[in-house]
C-alpha positions as CSV (number, residue, x, y, z in Angstrom):
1,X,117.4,194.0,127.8
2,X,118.8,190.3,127.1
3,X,121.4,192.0,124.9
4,X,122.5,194.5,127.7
5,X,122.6,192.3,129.9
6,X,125.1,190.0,128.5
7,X,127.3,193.0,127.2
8,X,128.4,193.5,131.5
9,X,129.6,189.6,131.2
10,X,131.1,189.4,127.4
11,X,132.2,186.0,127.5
12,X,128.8,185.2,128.5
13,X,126.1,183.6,125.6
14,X,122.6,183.9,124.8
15,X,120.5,182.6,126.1
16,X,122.1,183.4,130.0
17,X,122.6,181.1,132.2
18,X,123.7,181.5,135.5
19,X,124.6,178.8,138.2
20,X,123.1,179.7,141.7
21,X,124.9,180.8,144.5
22,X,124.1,177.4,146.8
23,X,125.6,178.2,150.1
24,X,129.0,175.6,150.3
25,X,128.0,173.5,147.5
26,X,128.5,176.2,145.0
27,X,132.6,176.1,145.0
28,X,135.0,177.4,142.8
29,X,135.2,175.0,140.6
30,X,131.8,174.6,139.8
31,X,131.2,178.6,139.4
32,X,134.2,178.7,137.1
33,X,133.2,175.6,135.1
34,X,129.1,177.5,134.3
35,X,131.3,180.7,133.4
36,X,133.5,178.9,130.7
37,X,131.3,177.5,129.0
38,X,129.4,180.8,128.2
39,X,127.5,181.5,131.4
40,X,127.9,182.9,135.1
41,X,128.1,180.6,137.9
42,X,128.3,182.2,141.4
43,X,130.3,180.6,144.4
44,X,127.6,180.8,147.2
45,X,127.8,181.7,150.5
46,X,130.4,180.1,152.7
47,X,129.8,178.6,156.5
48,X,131.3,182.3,157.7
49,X,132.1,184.7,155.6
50,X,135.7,184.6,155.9
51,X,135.8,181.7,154.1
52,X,134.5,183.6,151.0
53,X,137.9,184.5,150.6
54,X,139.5,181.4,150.0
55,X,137.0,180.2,147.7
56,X,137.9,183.9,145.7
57,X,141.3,182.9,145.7
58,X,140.7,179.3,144.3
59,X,138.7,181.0,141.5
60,X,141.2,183.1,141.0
61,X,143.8,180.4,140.3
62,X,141.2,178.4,138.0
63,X,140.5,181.1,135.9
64,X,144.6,181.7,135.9
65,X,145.1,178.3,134.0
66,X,141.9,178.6,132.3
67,X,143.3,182.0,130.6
68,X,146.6,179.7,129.2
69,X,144.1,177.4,127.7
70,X,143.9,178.3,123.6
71,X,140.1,176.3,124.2
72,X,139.1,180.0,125.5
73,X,137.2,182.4,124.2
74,X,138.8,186.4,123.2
75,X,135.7,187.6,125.7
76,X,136.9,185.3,128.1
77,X,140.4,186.5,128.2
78,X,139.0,190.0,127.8
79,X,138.3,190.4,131.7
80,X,141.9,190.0,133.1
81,X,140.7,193.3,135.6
82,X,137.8,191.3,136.5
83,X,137.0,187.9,137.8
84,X,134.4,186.5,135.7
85,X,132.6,184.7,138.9
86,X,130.1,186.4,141.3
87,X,129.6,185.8,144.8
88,X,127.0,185.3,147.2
89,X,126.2,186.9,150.5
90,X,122.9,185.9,153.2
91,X,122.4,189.3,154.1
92,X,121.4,188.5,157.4
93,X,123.6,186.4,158.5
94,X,126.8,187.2,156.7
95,X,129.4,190.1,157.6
96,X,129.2,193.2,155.3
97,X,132.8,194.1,156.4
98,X,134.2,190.8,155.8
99,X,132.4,190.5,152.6
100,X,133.4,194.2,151.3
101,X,136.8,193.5,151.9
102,X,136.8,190.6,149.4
103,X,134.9,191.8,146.8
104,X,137.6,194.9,146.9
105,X,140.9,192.3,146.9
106,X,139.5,189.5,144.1
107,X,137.5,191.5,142.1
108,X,134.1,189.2,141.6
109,X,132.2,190.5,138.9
110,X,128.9,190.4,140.4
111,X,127.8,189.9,144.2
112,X,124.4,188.4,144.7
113,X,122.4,189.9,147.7
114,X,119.5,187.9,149.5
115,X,117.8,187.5,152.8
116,X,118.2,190.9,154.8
117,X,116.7,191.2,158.1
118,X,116.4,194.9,158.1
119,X,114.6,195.0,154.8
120,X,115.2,197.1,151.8
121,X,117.5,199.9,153.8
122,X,120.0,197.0,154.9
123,X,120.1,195.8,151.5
124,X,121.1,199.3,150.1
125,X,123.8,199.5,153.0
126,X,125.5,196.4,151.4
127,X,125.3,197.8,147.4
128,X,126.4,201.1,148.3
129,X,129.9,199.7,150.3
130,X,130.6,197.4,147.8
131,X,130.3,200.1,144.9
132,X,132.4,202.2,146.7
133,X,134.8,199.2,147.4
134,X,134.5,197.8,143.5
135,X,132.6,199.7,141.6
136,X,132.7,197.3,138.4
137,X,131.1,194.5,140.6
138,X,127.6,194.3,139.8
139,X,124.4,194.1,142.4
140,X,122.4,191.6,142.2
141,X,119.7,191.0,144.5
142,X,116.7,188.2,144.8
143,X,113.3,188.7,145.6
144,X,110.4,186.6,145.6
145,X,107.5,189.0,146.1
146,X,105.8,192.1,144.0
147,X,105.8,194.0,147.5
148,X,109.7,193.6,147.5
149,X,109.7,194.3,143.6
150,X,108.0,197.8,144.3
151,X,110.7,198.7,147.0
152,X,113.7,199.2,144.4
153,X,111.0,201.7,142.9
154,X,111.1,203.6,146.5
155,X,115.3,203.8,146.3
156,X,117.3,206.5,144.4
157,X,118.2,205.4,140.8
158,X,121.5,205.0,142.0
159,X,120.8,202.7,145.3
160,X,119.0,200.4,142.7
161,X,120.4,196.8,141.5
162,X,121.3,196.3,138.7
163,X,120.0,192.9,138.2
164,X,117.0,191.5,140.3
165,X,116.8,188.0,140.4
166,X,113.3,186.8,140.2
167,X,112.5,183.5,142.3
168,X,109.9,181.8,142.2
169,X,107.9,179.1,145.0
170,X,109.4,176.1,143.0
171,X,112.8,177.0,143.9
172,X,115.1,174.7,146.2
173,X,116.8,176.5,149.7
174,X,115.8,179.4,151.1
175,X,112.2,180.7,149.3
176,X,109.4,182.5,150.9
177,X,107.9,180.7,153.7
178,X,104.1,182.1,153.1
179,X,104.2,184.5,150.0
180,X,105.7,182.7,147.6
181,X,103.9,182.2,143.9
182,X,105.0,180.3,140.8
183,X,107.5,181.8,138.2
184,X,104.9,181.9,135.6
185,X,102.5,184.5,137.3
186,X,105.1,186.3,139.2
187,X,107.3,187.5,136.5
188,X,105.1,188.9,134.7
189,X,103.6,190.9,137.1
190,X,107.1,192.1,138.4
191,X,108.3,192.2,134.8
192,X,105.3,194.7,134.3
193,X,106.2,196.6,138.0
194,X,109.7,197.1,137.2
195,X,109.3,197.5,133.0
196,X,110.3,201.8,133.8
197,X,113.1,201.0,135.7
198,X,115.3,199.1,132.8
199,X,116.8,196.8,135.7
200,X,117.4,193.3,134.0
201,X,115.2,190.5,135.7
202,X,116.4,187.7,135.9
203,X,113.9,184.0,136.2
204,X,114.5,181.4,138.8
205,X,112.7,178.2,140.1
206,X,111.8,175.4,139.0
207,X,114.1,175.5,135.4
208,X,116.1,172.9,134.8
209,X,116.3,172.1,131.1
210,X,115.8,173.4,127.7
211,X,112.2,173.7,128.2
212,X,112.2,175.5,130.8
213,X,114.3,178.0,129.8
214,X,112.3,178.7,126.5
215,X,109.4,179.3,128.7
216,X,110.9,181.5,131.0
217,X,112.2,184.0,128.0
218,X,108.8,183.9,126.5
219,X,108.1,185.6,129.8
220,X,110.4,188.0,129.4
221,X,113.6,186.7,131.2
222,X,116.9,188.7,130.4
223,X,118.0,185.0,131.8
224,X,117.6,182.5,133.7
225,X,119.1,180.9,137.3
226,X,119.4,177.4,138.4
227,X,120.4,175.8,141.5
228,X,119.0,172.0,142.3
229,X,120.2,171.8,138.5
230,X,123.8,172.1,139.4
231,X,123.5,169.6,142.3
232,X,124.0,166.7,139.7
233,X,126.9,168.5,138.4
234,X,130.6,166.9,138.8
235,X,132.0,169.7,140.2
236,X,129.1,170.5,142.7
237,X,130.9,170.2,146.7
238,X,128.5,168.0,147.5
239,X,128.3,164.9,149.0
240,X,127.4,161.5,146.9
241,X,124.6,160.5,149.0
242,X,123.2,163.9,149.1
243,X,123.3,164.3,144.7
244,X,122.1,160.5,144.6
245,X,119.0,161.7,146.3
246,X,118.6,164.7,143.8
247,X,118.5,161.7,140.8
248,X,116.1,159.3,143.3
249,X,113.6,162.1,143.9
250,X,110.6,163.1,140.9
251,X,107.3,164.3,141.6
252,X,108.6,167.4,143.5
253,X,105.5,168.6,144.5
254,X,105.0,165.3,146.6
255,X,108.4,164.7,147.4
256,X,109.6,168.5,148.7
257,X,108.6,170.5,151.0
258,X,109.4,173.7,152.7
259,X,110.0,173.4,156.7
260,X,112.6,174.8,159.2
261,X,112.9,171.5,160.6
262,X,116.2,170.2,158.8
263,X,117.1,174.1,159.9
264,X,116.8,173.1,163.1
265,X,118.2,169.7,163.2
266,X,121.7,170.7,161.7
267,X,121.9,173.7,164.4
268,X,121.0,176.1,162.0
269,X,118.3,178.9,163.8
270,X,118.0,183.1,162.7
271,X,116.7,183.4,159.3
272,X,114.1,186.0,159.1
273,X,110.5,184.7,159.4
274,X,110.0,185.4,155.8
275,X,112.3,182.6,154.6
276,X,111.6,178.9,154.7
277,X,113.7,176.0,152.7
278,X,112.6,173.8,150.4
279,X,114.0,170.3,150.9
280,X,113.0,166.6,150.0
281,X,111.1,164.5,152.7
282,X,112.7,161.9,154.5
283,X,112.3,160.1,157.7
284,X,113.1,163.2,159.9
285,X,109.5,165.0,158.2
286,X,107.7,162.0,158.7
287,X,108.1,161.7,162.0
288,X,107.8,164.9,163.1
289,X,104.5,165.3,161.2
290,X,103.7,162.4,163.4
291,X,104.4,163.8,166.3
292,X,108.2,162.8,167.7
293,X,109.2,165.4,169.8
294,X,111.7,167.3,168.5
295,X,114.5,166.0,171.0
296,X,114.7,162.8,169.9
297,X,114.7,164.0,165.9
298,X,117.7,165.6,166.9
299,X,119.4,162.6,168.8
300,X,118.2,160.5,165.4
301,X,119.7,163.2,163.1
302,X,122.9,163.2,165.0
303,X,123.0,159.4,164.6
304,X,123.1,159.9,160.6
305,X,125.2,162.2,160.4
306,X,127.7,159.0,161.3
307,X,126.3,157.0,158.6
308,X,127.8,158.5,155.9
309,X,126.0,158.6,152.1
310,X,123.7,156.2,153.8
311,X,121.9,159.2,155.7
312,X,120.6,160.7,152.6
313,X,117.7,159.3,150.8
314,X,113.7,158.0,152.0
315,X,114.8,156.0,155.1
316,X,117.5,158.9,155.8
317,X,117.3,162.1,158.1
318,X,119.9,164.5,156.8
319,X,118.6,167.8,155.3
320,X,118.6,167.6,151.3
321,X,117.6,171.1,149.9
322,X,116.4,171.1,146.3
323,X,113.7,172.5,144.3
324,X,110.5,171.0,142.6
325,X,112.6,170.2,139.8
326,X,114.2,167.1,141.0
327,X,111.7,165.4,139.0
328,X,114.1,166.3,136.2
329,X,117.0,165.3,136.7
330,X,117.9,162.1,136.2
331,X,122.0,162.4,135.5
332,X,125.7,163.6,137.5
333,X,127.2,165.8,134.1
334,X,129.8,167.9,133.9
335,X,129.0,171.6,134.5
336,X,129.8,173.0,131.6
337,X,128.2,170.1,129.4
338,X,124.7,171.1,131.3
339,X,125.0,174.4,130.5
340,X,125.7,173.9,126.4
341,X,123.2,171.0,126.5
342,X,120.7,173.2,128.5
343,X,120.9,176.2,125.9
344,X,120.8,174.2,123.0
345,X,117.9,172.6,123.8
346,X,116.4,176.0,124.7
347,X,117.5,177.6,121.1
348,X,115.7,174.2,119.2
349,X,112.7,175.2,121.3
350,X,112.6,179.1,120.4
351,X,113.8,178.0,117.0
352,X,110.4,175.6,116.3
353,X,108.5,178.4,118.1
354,X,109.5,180.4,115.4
355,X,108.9,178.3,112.6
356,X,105.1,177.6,114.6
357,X,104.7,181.5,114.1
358,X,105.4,181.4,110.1
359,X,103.3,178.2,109.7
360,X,105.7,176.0,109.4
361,X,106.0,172.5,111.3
362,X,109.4,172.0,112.8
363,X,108.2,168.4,113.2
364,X,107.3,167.5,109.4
């Protein structure tokens, strides 16, 4: 499945690794820095939709000069119909006709699908107008559930993705608020739903190095997604108080947590119930948990937004999304330097798995 995978995206290496599509802090330049360097990165979801094209048409002019550059693979230059980017789209909150109508002009060659409010019909809506607008672009959609897994059995082979992203409760943003479980039980058991319908799964939550990748294929992983990762990379659009806090924070399951307060705080209100963000505790949390009223959270919040990098971080209030992983990370790279570093750690891994199997030590 790995193999077919990665035969859509031929510029793309083994293992796959894909960059997340983090809404505004996944740019252009950081989706087309995963991509050359032999993954997929994904621009995320803009504040409105509209602005999804410009960020296409920034990609468009990086991977422009990026096609000059003899540094490129054949593969690479091997997609001139197609943009070797995807793109994401919040279902519930972005505009399908909008988002159609870029996907149709730049050419993205996946669109990533998440968060409908309507369930599985709306998200069915959205792959069928964008097929019909690109064909070549491929579906992608993320789940976090086996009841949501079981759904794409429901649809006509033709309605189905053809990637499901699999994400599990470690994962930073928008997870499940009550139903979430870790990666290693819920692929499996999804892996084993979806096994008759040859749809490529793909594992995300909680990987953000070598090891973690290794695991995830030896669950069965086509590939493998990550998000906080990227944070800490160069070309993230992020601000340097917000990243610092991603290298401050470890102990993830201490230090994150998943509440609508930040949500709330930055004006933010209308994602479906199921949906809650993950997001690294700061003074705002504490002090609602003991018992500020909301009101005068807000008037604090509003107060660091003025403070610049200084309103990030333990005696900060600004919302910091990021996954359980934060733990490991420990250093601002470029992105395409994470990626190679991530997979060859991964392929030393598999590699002295393999040597484990034959009775070998990798070690001696």
């Amino acid at each position: 499945m790995a193999a077919k995978l990665l035969s859509r995206y031929p510029w793309a290496s083994f293992p796959f690794i894909v960059g997340a599509p983090m809404r505004v802090m996944s740019g252009p330049a950081l989706a087309v820095a995963v991509s050359r360097a032999g993954g997929l990165g994904f621009i995320g979801p803009g504040v409105k939709t509209q602005d999804v094209a410009g960020d296409l048409e920034e990609a468009t002019k990086l991977i422009s000069k990026a096609r000059i550059s003899s540094s490129l693979s054949k593969a690479f230059h091997s997609t001139d119909s197609l943009l070797p980017v995807g793109i994401g789209f919040q279902v519930w909150a972005d505009d399908v006709d909008v988002a159609v109508a870029s996907v149709e002009k730049f050419k993205p060659c996946a669109a990533w699908l998440y968060a409908p409010r309507k369930g599985p019909e709306e998200l069915e809506d959205w792959s069928r107008r964008i097929r019909r607008a690109f064909p070549e672009t491929q579906i992608w959609i993320q789940i976090g559930t086996l009841g949501e897994a079981k759904q794409f059995l429901k649809s006509r082979e033709e309605d189905r993705p053809d990637v499901v992203v699999v994400q599990g409760a470690e994962s930073g943003g928008h997870g499940r608020a009550k139903d979430g479980m870790g990666l290693m039980s819920l692929f499996p058991e999804i892996a084993d739903v979806l096994a008759s319908s040859q749809i490529p799964l793909l594992a995300a939550g909680g990987i953000a190095d070598g090891r973690g990748v290794a695991a995830a294929l030896c669950l069965g992983t086509s590939g493998v997604v990550m998000g906080t990762r990227f944070l800490a990379a160069n070309e993230a659009r992020i601000n340097r108080g917000y990243q610092n806090e991603i290298l401050r924070a470890s102990n993830g399951a201490a230090s994150t947590t998943r509440t609508l307060l930040y949500n709330h705080l930055r004006g933010t209100f209308g994602w479906p119930t199921e949906y809650s963000p993950r997001t690294i505790i700061n003074k705002s949390y504490v002090e609602q948990q003991a018992g500020v009223p909301f009101e005068e959270l807000k008037v604090r919040h509003d107060e660091a937004l003025k403070m610049g990098d200084s309103g990030w971080g333990p005696e900060g209030r600004l919302a910091t999304y990021a996954g359980a992983s934060v733990g490991l990370i420990n250093e601002v790279r470029d992105a395409g330097d994470i990626v190679r570093a991530v997979r060859e750690d991964a392929l030393e891994r598999i590699q002295s798995l393999s040597a484990y199997a034959k009775g070998t030590d990798p070690t001696a």
